[in-house]
C-alpha positions in Angstrom: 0.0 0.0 0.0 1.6 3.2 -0.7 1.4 6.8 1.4 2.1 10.1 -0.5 2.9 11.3 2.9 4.2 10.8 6.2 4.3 13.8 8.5 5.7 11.9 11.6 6.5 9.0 13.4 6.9 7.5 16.5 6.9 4.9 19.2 4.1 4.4 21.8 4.2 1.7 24.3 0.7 0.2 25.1 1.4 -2.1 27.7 4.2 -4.8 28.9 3.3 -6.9 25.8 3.2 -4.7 22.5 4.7 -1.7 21.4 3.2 0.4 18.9 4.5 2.2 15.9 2.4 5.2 15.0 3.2 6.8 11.7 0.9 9.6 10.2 -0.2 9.3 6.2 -2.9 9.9 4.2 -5.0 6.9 4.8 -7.2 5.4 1.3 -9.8 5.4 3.8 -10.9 6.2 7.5 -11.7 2.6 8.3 -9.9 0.3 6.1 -10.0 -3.1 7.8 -7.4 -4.7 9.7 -4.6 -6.5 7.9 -2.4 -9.2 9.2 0.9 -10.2 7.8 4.0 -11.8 9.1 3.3 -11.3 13.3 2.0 -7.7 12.4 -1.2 -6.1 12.8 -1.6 -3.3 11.1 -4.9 -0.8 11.6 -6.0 1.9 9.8 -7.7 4.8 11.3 -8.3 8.3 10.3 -5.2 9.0 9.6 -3.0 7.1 11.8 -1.1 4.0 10.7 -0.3 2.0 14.0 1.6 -1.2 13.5 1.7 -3.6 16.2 4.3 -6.1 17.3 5.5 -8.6 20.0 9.4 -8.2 20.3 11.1 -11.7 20.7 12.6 -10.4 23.8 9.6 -9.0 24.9 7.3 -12.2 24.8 10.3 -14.7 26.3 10.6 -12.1 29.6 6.6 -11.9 29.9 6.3 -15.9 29.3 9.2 -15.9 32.5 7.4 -13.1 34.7 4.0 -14.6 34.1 4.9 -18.5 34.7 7.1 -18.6 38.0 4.2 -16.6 40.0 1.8 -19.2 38.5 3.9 -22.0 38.9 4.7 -20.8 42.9 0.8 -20.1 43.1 0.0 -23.9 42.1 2.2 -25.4 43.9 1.1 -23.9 47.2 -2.7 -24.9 46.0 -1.4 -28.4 45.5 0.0 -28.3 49.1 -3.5 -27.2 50.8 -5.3 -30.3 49.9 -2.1 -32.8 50.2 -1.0 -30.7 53.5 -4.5 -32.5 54.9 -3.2 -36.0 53.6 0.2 -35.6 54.6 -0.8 -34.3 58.7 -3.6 -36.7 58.7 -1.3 -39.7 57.6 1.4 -39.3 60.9 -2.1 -39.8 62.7 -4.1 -41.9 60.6 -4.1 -43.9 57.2 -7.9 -44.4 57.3 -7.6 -40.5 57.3 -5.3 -40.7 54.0 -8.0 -42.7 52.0 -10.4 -40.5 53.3 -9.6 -37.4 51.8 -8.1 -39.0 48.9 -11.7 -40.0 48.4 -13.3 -36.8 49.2 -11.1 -34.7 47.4 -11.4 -36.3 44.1 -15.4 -35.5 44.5 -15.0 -32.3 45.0 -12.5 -31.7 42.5 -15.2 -33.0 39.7 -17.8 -30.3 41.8 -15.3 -27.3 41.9 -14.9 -27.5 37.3 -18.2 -25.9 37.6 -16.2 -22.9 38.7 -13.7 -23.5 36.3 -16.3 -23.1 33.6 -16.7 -19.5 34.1 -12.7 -18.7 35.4 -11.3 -20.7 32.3 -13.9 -18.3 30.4 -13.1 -15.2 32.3 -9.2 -15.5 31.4 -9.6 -15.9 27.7 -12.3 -13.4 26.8 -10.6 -10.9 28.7 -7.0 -11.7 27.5 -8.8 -11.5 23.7 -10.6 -8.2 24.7 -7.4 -6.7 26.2 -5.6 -7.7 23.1 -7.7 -6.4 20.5 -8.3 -2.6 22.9 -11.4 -3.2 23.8 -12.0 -2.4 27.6 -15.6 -1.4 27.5 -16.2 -5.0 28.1 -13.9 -5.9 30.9 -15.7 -4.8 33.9 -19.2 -6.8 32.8 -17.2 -9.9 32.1 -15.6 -9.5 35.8 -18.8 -8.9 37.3 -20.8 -11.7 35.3 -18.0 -13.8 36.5 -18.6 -14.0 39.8 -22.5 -13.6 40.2 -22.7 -16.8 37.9 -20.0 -18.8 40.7 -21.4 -17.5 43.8 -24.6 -18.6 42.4 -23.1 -22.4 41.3 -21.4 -22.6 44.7 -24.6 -22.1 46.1 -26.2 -25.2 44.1 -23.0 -27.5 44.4 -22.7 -27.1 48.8 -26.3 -28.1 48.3 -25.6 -31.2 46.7 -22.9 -32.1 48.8 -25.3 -31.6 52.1 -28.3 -34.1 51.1 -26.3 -36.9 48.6 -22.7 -37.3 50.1 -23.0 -40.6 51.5 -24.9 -41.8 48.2 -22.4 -41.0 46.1 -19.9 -42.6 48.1 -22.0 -45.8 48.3 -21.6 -45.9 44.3 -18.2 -45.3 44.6 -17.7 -48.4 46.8 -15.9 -46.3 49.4 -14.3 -48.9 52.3 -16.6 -48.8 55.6 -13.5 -47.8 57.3 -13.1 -44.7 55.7 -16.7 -43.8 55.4 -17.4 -41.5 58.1 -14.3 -39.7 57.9 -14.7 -39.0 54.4 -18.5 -37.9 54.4 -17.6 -35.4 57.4 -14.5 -34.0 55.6 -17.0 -33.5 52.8 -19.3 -31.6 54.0 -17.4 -29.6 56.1 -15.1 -28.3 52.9 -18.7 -27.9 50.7 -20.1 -25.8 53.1 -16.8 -23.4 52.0 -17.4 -24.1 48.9 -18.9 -20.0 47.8 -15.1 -18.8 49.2 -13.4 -21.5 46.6 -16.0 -19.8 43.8 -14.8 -16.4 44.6 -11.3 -17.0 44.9 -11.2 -18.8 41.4 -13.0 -15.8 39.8 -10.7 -13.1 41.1 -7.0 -15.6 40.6 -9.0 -16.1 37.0 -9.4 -11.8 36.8 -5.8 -11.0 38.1 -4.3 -13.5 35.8 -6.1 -12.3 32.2 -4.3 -9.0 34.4 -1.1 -10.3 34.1 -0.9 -9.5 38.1 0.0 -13.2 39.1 2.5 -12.0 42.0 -0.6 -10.8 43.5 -2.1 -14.0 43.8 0.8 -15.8 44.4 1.5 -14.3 48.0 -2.1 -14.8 48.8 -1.3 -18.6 48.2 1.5 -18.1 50.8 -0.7 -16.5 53.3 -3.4 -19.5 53.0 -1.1 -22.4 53.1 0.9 -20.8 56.1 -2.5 -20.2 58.1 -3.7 -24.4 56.9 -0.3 -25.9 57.6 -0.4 -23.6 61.2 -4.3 -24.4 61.5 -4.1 -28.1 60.8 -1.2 -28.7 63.2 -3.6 -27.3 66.6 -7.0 -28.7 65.1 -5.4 -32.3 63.7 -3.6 -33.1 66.9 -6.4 -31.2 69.2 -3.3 -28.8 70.5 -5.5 -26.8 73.4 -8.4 -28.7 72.5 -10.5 -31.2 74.6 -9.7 -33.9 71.7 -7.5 -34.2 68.7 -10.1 -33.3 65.1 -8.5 -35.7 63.0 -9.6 -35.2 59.3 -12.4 -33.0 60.9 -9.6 -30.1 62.3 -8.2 -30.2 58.7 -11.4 -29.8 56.8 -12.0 -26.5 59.6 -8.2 -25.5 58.7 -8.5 -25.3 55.1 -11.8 -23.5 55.1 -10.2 -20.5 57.3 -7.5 -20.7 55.1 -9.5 -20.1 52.4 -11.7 -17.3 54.0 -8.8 -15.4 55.0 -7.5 -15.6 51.2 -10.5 -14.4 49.9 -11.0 -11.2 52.1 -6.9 -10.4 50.7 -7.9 -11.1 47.2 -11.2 -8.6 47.0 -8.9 -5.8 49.2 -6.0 -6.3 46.5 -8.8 -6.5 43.3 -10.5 -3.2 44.6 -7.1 -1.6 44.7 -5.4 -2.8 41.7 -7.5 -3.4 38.8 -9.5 -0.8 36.5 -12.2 -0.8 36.0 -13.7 -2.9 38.8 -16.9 -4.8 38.7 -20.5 -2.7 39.0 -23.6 -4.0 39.1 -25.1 -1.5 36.6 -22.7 -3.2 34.2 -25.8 -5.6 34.1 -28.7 -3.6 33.4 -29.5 -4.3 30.9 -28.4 -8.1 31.6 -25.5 -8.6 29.8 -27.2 -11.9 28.2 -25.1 -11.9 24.8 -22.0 -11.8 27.1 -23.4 -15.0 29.3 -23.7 -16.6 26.8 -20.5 -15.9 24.9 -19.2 -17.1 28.5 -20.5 -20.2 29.0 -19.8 -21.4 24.7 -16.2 -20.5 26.1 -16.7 -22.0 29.3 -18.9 -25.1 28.9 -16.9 -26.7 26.1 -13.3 -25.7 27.7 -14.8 -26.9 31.6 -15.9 -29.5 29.9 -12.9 -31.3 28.8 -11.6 -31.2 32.8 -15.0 -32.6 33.7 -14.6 -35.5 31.8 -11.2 -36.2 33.0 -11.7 -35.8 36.5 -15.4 -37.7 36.2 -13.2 -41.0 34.4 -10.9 -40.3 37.2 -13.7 -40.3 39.8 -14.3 -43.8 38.2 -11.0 -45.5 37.8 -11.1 -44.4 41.8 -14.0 -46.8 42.0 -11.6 -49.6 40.4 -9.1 -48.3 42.6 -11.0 -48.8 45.6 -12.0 -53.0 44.6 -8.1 -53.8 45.2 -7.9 -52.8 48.6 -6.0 -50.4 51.3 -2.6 -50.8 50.1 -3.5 -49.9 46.7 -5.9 -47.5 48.1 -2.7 -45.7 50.3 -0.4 -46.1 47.1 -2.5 -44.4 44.3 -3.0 -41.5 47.0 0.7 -40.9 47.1 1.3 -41.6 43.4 -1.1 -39.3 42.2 0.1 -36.4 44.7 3.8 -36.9 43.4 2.3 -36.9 39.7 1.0 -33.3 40.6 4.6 -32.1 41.3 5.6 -34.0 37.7 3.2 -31.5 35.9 2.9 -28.4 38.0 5.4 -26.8 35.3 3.2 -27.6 32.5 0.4 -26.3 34.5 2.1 -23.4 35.1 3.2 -22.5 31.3 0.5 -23.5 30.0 -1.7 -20.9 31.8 0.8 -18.4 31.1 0.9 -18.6 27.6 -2.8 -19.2 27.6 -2.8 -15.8 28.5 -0.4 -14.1 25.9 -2.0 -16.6 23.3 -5.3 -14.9 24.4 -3.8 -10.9 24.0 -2.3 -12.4 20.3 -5.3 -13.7 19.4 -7.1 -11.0 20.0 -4.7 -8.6 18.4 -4.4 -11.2 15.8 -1.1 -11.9 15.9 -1.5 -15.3 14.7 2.2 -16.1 13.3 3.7 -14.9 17.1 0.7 -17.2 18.6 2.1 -20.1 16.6 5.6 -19.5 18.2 4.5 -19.2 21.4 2.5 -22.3 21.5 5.5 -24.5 19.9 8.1 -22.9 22.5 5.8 -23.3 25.2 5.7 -27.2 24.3 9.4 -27.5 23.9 9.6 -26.4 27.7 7.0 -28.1 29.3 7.7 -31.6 27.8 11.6 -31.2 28.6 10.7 -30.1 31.9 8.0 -33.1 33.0 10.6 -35.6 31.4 13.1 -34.5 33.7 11.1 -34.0 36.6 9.3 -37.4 35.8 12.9 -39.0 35.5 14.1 -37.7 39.1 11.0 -39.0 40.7 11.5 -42.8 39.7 14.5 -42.7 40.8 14.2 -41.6 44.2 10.9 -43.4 44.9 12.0 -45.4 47.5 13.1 -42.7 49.2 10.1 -40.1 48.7 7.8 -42.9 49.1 9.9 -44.0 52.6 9.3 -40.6 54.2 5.4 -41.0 53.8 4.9 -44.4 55.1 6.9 -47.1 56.3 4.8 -50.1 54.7 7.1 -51.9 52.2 4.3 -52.9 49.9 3.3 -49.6 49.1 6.8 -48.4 48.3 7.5 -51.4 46.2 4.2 -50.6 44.3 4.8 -46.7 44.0 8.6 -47.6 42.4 6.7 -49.5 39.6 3.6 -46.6 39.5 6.7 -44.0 38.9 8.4 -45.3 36.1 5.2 -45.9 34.0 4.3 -42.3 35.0 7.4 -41.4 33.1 5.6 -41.9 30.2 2.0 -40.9 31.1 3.7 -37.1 31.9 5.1 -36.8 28.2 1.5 -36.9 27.1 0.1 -34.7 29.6 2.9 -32.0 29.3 1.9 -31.6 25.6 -1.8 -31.7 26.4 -2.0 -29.0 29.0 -0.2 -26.6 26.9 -2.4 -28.1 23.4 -5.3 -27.7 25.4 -4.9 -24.0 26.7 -4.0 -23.0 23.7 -6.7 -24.2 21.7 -9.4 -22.4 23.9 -7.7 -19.5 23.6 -7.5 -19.6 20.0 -10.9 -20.5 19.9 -10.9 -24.0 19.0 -13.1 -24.8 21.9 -14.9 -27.8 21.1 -12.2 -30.1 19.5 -10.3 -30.2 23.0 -13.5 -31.7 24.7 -14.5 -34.0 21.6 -11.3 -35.5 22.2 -11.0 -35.6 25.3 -14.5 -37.6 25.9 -13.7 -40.2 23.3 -10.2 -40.8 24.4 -10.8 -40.3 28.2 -13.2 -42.6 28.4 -13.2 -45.5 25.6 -9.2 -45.5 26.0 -8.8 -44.5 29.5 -11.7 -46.1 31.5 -11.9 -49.4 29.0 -8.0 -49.8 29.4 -8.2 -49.2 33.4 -11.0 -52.0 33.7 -9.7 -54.7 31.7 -5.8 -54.5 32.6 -6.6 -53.2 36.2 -9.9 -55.5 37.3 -10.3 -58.4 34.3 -6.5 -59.4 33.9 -5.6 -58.9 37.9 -2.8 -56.1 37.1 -4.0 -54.1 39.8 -2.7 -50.2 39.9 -0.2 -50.9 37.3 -2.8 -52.0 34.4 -4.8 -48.8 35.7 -1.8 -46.4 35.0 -0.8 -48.2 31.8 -4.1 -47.3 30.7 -4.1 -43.7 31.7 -0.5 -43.5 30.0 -2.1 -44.9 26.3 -4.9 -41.9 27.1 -2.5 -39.1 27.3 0.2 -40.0 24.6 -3.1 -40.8 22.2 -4.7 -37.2 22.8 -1.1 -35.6 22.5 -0.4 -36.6 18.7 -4.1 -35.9 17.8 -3.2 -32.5 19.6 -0.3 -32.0 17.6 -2.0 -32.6 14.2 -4.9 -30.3 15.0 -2.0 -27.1 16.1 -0.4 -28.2 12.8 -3.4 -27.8 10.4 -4.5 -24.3 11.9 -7.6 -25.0 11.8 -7.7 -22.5 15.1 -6.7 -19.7 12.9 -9.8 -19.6 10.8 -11.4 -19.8 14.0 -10.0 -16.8 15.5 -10.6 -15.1 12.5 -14.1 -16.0 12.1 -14.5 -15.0 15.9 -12.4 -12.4 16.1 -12.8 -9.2 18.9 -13.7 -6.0 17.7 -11.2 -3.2 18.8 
């Protein structure tokens, strides 16, 4: 395109991921459409020629500022449900099964707040990207009337059905009463998990993840201090037992919240308002919950064929039981890295999308992979061969840390997959490919997964090794089909079909 003219120029920095180049001409006309070529977007306005870009330097210091918070944040989440286990277990192994049970019941409750978070992040990452701030502060406040009221429904649940739900699950009569109490104490707390979700999921599309990370610190300080009086009944007339820990974590997590809405109402501009819904927002809802559904969706069916291969879990007894609690909690450590990047560059996927930077999206996603496989390999690697030992400081019982040894070096394998499908996954929402993720995910989860775990883990005898084998065949199958779908961009036409307006 050619300019007669060009009066000025000059450099204008937007925010800590693009700089813009502002050059004066004489445009062909005051609203030519936006172009995209070679990582650049370039808009036409009355007059102005502004030419966006994401510096190489630029996007590999914002990936680094924006993962170690995250990956600091997670880690310290992962530690307020396994701080339970782990102070329970020098007291009681019934105690161990028992929240292992209840915590993977309320994990498949809590992705209804996910829906709306995982939402929240990417439409305001795209809206931030592409300028437009107008709709910011209804998304935020959409966000959290729709959890509050889904928090509401969910601690409901939890209050009449527990102990039905734990029938079908075949839950040992040992463990039952500790694990209904633990229940319902930790869904009556449920409403403070819902706002804390949609405020980390707010200050992330924000890019402030320090924020929440020292919140994190503050919560698991107050459970690890809280657990330690109420567990072992320190002043009181009786130790609590699983009971003091369920109490811990939910003053934990009150405490958190009241930081998080001080630091929100401080930080971020502009904050929710109510008259941001009148008149309701309902084109907005419902953009949230396409977004949400589909992409919540995908971690529902995991954690529901999870919730399952539990139940097969539970037919082979307590040292299996004790095993695949400690296995799984050591797994979490394997892929807290991916879980970290992937988020991260879920969000600066999110501002490229919607600036429609596609090219720089493409590198992003493909460096974020090299990194979070190499990591989880490595991670993986060190694990196996230092069961014995991390296994040994849990429990003494020789069977279980025989068991873990083999559990670990399968898991090897199992985190190569899931390293590629966390980042695949994030990606692909934020791109707007939102329905292939959970399309995939329910065939393979399921009729891979859940087949594989029943007939090498119940029908050939194989125990907790056929059930991991299985989960490992899941993962590596989703992360080539992954792989394929990045490589055919079919998310591109997406993104451009659904693209923000600025």
């Amino acid at each position: 395109m050619k300019e007669k003219q060009k009066e000025k120029s000059g450099s204008l920095k937007i925010d800590n991921l693009m700089t813009v180049n502002v050059h004066k001409f004489k445009p062909k006309a005051l609203s030519d459409p936006c172009l995209c070529y070679n990582n650049k977007a370039i808009y036409y306005m009355t007059g102005v020629k502004m030419t966006t870009t994401f510096p190489e330097n630029t996007k590999k210091e914002s990936l680094f500022k924006l993962t170690w918070p995250i990956f600091v944040e997670l880690f310290l989440q992962m530690l307020v449900g396994n701080t339970d286990q782990m102070m329970v277990g020098q007291v009681s192994q019934t105690g161990v099964g028992a929240i292992g049970n209840a915590n993977q019941i309320i994990n498949v409750l809590l992705i209804s707040f996910s829906i709306i978070s995982l939402a929240t992040t990417i439409l305001v990452s795209q809206n931030m990207g592409a300028k437009n701030y107008k709709n910011v502060s209804t998304i935020y406040t959409l966000a959290l009337i729709v959890n509050l009221v889904f928090s509401v429904i969910i601690s409901a649940i939890l209050l009449f059905f527990t102990e039905s739900i734990y029938h079908m699950l075949q839950v040992p009569d040992a463990i039952m009463p500790e694990t209904v109490a633990y229940t319902r104490i930790i869904g009556a707390g449920l409403f403070l998990q819902a706002v804390f979700l949609t405020f980390s999921a707010i200050f992330r599309s924000n890019r402030l993840m320090k924020e929440t990370m020292f919140v994190s610190i503050i919560m698991n300080v107050l459970n690890i201090g809280g657990n330690y009086i109420l567990i072992n009944g320190i002043g009181l007339p009786a130790p609590l037992g699983v009971t003091g820990a369920a109490i811990s974590s939910n003053i934990a997590k009150l405490v958190g919240v009241v930081i998080v809405v001080c630091l929100f109402v401080k930080k971020i501009k502009p904050g929710m308002s109510l008259k941001t819904l009148r008149p309701f927002p309902s084109a907005m809802l419902k953009r949230l919950l396409f977004i949400g559904i589909p992409s919540g969706g995908e971690t529902l069916s995991w954690t529901l064929s999870q919730t399952v291969t539990m139940g097969f879990v539970n037919l082979c007894g307590a040292v299996v039981i004790t095993t695949r609690v400690y296995a799984v909690m050591f797994a979490m450590i394997t892929y807290l890295y991916s879980n970290a990047i992937s988020q991260s560059s879920q969000v600066l996927v999110g501002y490229m999308i919607g600036a429609r930077e596609y090219d720089n999206a493409d590198r992003r996603v493909k460096a974020t992979l090299r990194s979070s496989v190499l990591v989880s390999f490595c991670v993986a690697l060190l694990l196996f061969v230092f069961s014995d030992q991390i296994f040994g400081f849990f429990t003494s019982d020789p069977e279980v840390i025989a068991l873990g040894k083999q559990v670990m070096f399968i898991d090897i394998f199992l985190e190569l997959g899931r390293a590629v499908n966390m980042v695949m996954v994030r990606s692909l929402q934020a791109a707007n490919d939102i329905l292939f993720p959970i399309a995939l995910g329910i065939g393979s989860q399921w009729f891979v997964s859940v087949v594989l775990c029943y007939v090498l883990g119940i029908i050939l005898g194989w125990g907790l090794i056929g059930i991991w084998i299985a989960m490992a065949c899941d993962e590596i199958l989703r992360a080539a089909m992954f792989l394929v779908r990045w490589k055919r961009r079919k998310w591109m036409d997406l993104s451009i079909k659904n693209a923000v307006k600025a």
